[in-house]
SEVO-493416 format. One record per residue (C-alpha): x, y, z. Coordinates in steps of 0.05 Angstrom, whole numbers, plus 5000, padded with zeros to 4 digits. Layout:
# residues N
XYZ ...
# end
This chain:
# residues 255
500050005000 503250684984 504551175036 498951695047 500152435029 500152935082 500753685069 502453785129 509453565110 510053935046 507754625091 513254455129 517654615077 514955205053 515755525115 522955265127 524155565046 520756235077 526356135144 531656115085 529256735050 529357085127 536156945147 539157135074 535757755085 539357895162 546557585125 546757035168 549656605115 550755975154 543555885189 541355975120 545355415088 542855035138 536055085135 537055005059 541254355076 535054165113 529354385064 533053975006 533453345050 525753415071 524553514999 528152814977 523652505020 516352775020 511252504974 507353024961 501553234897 505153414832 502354154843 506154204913 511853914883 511854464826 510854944867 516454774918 521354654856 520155354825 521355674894 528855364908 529955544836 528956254855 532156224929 537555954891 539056554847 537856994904 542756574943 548056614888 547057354875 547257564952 553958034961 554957645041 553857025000 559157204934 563457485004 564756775040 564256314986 565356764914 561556644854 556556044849 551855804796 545655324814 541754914766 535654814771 530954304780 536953894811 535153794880 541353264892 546753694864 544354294901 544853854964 551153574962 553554304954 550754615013 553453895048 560454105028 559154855039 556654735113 562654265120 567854815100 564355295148 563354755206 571854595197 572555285204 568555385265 572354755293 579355065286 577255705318 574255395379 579854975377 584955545381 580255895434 578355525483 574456175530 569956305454 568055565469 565955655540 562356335520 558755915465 557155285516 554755875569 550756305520 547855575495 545655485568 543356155577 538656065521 535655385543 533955645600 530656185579 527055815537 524455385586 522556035630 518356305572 514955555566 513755585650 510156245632 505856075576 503955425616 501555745678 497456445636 503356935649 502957095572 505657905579 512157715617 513357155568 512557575509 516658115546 523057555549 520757365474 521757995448 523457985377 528857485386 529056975324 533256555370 528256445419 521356475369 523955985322 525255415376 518655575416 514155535347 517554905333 516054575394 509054835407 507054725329 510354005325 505853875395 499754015374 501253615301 502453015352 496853115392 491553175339 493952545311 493452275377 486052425370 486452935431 484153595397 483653905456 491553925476 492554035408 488354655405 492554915481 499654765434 497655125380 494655705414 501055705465 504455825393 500956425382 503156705447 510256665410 509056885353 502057145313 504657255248 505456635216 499156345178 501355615190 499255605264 492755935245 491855375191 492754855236 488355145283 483055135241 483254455224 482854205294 476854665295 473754305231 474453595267 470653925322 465354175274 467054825300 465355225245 465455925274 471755845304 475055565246 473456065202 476456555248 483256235256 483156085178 481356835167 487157055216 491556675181 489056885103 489857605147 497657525149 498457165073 491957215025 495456794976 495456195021 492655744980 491455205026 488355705075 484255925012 481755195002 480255065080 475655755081 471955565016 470954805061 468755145120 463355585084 459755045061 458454845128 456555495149 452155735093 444555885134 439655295135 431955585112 427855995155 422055555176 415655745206 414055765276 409455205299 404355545355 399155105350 393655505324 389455325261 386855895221 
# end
């Protein structure tokens, strides 16, 4: 029997393409190759619908060109040309390009060992905070966790993770309800990313909770109206929402 499709898996790339795009953008070169690294290894492996898979492909053409155009990127590694539509060559580049930087980072830690302890303590630092802000959002102290939060793509990144991947597990655990705490708990992070609000809404739909799903799905359509999957989900939800006929009241009397 072939393995079922889930979507889920394919968003998960889009949105790691879209973390790509966002660290390019601050020139932090390295996080960048490796959530490339990571989105071309995910890709290998997901079966997904031929549309997805279009889509996906035209997308790391393009991050690709923007990649090889970028003036940090020409900086560390000089010129580069991609080809496209070659998912296995572009991988095995970024392998050897993280492995060049990774050496790199090896000798220097090597040479000094106090920028090794700083990294280990600043590591350390930023576990626990992260498990402060979690304490937080657990017991309802939401404005002192989003004070720590901050704007900090260090901490939001880790935190959406966790509290996204949690909820995925719990709804297909069959416990919606733990699933809607995660995902909401993700939106205490972080309201600006239409994925949460997507998977929000579909916990809703397997609650036949129409109203409520067609908020989250409209929050997140809010933050990207060309989600098409959001698009899709709405359209769903309508149907269910569309007014039944007015009937007549029954009170009994005969005229």
């Amino acid at each position: 029997m072939s393995e079922v499709i889930r979507r889920e898996d394919t968003a998960v790339i889009f949105k790691r393409l879209d973390e790509c795009r966002r660290h390019l953008q601050k020139g932090n070169i390295f996080s960048c190759l490796i959530s490339f690294r990571e989105s071309l290894k995910k890709m290998k492996v997901t079966r997904m619908i031929p549309t997805d898979e279009k889509e996906l492909n035209k997308i790391i053409n393009e991050f690709q060109e923007q990649l090889a155009t970028s003036k940090t990127f020409r900086d560390v590694y000089g010129p580069v040309t991609f080809r496209d539509n070659d998912i296995d060559t572009a991988l095995d580049f970024m392998n050897q390009l993280i492995l060049i930087k990774e050496e790199e980072i090896n000798q220097s830690l090597a040479e000094t060992e106090t920028e090794e302890e700083m990294r280990a303590k600043q590591f350390a630092t930023l576990q626990e905070k992260l498990e402060k802000i979690k304490m937080l959002i657990s017991i309802g102290d939401h404005a002192l966790a989003r004070e720590l939060i901050g704007e900090d793509d260090e901490i939001i990144s880790p935190l959406i993770d966790f509290y996204n991947t949690e909820g995925i597990t719990y709804r297909r655990n069959k416990d919606s309800e733990r699933a809607l705490q995660e995902y909401k708990k993700a939106l205490v992070v972080y309201q600006q990313d239409e994925g949460i609000f997507y998977n929000l809404a579909r916990v809703h739909v397997e609650r036949m909770e129409w109203t409520s799903a067609e908020e989250a799905i409209r929050s997140g359509l809010d933050i990207n109206p060309e989600f098409a999957e959001g698009k899709t989900l709405l359209a769903h939800i309508q149907k269910h929402l569309s007014p039944e006929p007015i009937r007549p009241v029954d009170t009994g009397k005969t005229s």
